[in-house]
MARBAMAR-376747 format. One record per residue (C-alpha): residue number from 1; chain; x, y, z. Coordinates in pm, 1 decimal. Example, Ala and Ser with C-alpha at 12.3 -4.5 7.8 and 13.67 -1.06 7.14 Angstrom:
2
1; A; 1230.0; -450.0; 780.0
2; A; 1367.0; -106.0; 714.0
! end
This chain:
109
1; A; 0.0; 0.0; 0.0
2; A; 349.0; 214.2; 45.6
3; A; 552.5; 319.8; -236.5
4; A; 835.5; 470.6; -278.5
5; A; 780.5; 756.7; -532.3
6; A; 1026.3; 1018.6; -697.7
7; A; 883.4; 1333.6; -486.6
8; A; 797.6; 1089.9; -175.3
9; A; 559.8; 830.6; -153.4
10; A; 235.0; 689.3; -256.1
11; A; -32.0; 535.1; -32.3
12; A; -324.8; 349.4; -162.8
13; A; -647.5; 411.6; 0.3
14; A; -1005.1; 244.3; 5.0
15; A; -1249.1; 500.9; 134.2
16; A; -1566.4; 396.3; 341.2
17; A; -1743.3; 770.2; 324.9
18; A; -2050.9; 844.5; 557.5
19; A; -1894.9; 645.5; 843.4
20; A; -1978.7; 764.1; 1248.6
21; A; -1616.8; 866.4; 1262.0
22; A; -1292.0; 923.4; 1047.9
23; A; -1090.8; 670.0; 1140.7
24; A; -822.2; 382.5; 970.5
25; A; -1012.0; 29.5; 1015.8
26; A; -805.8; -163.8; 891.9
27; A; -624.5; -293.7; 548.1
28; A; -813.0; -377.4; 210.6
29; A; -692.8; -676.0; 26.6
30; A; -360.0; -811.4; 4.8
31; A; 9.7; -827.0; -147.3
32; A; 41.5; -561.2; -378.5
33; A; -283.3; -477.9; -377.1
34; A; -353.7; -410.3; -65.1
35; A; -504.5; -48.7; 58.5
36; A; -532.4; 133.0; 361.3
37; A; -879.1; 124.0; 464.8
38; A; -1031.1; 422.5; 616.7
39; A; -1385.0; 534.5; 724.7
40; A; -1514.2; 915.7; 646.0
41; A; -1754.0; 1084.7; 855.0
42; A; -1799.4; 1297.8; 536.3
43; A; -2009.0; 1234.8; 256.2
44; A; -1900.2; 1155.3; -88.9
45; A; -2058.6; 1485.2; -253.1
46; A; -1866.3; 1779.3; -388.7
47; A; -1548.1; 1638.2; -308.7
48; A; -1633.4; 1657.2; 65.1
49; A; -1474.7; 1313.2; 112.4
50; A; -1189.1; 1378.3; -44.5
51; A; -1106.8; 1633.0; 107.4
52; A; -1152.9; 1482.6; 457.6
53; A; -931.8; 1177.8; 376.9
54; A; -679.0; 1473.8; 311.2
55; A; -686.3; 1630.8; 633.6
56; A; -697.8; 1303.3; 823.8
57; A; -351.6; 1160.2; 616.6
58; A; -205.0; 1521.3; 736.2
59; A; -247.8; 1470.0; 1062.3
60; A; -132.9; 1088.5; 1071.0
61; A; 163.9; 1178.3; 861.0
62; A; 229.2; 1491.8; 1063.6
63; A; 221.7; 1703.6; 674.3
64; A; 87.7; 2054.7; 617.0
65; A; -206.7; 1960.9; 369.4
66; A; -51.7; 2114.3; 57.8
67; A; 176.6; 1822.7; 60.3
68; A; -146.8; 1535.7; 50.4
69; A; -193.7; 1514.5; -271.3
70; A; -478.3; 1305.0; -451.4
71; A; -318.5; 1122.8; -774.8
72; A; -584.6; 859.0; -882.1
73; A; -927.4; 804.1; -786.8
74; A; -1125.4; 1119.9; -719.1
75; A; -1477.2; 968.0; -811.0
76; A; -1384.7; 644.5; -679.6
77; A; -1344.7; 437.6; -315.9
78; A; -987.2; 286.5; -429.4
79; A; -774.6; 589.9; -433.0
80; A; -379.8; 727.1; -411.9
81; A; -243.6; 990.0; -257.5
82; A; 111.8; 1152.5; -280.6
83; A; 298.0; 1224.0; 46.4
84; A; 529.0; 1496.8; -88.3
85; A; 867.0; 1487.9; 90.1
86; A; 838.0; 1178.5; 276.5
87; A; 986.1; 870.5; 244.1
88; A; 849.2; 563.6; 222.7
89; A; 1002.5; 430.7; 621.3
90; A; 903.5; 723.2; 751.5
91; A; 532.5; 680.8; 625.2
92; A; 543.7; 294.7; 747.9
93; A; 664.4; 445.2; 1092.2
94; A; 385.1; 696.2; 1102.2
95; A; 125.5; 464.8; 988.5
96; A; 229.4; 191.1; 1249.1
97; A; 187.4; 454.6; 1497.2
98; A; -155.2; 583.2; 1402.2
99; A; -245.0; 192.3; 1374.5
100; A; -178.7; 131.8; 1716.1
101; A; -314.1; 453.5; 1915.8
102; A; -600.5; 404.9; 1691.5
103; A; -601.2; 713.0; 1562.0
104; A; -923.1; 874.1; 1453.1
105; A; -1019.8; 1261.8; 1359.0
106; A; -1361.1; 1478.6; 1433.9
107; A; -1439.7; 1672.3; 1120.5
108; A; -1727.3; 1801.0; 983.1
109; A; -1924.6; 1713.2; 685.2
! end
């Protein structure tokens, strides 16, 4: 679900939107094809969702939100981000860490 990537690294995300919380439950799939899995308080209208799974992988990654940065999947659940600037390890670090204080976020819409 980590990859290394020329300006940092690339995380693959399924999206569960209109969930009670934001929060990661878990991992979708497996192998290569696996993908964060992460529930959305926020709807999937207007890009509401979107933008919500961008906030939360700021505050996980400790990132300002200019450098969360949606690649692939706007209109769809399966989705990749960039994480400008940070290195693959350091993600996986991060991630573990979020994982096991089971991070979640309060956000509207």
């Amino acid at each position: 679900m980590l990859r290394q990537h020329p300006n940092g690294c690339t995380l693959a995300i399924r999206a569960q939107p209109d969930a009670k919380k934001t929060a990661i439950t878990g991992i979708y799939g497996e192998g290569e094809q696996s993908a964060l899995r992460i529930a959305l308080r926020a709807r999937p209208v207007e890009g509401r969702a979107n933008e919500a799974l961008i906030e939360f992988l700021a505050v996980v990654f400790a990132l300002p939100k200019s450098s969360v940065r949606l690649l692939s999947g706007a209109g769809s659940r399966s989705k990749v981000f960039l994480l400008k600037d940070l290195p693959a390890v350091a993600a996986e670090a991060a991630l573990d860490k979020a994982i096991k204080s089971g991070t979640h976020f309060s956000c509207t819409g």
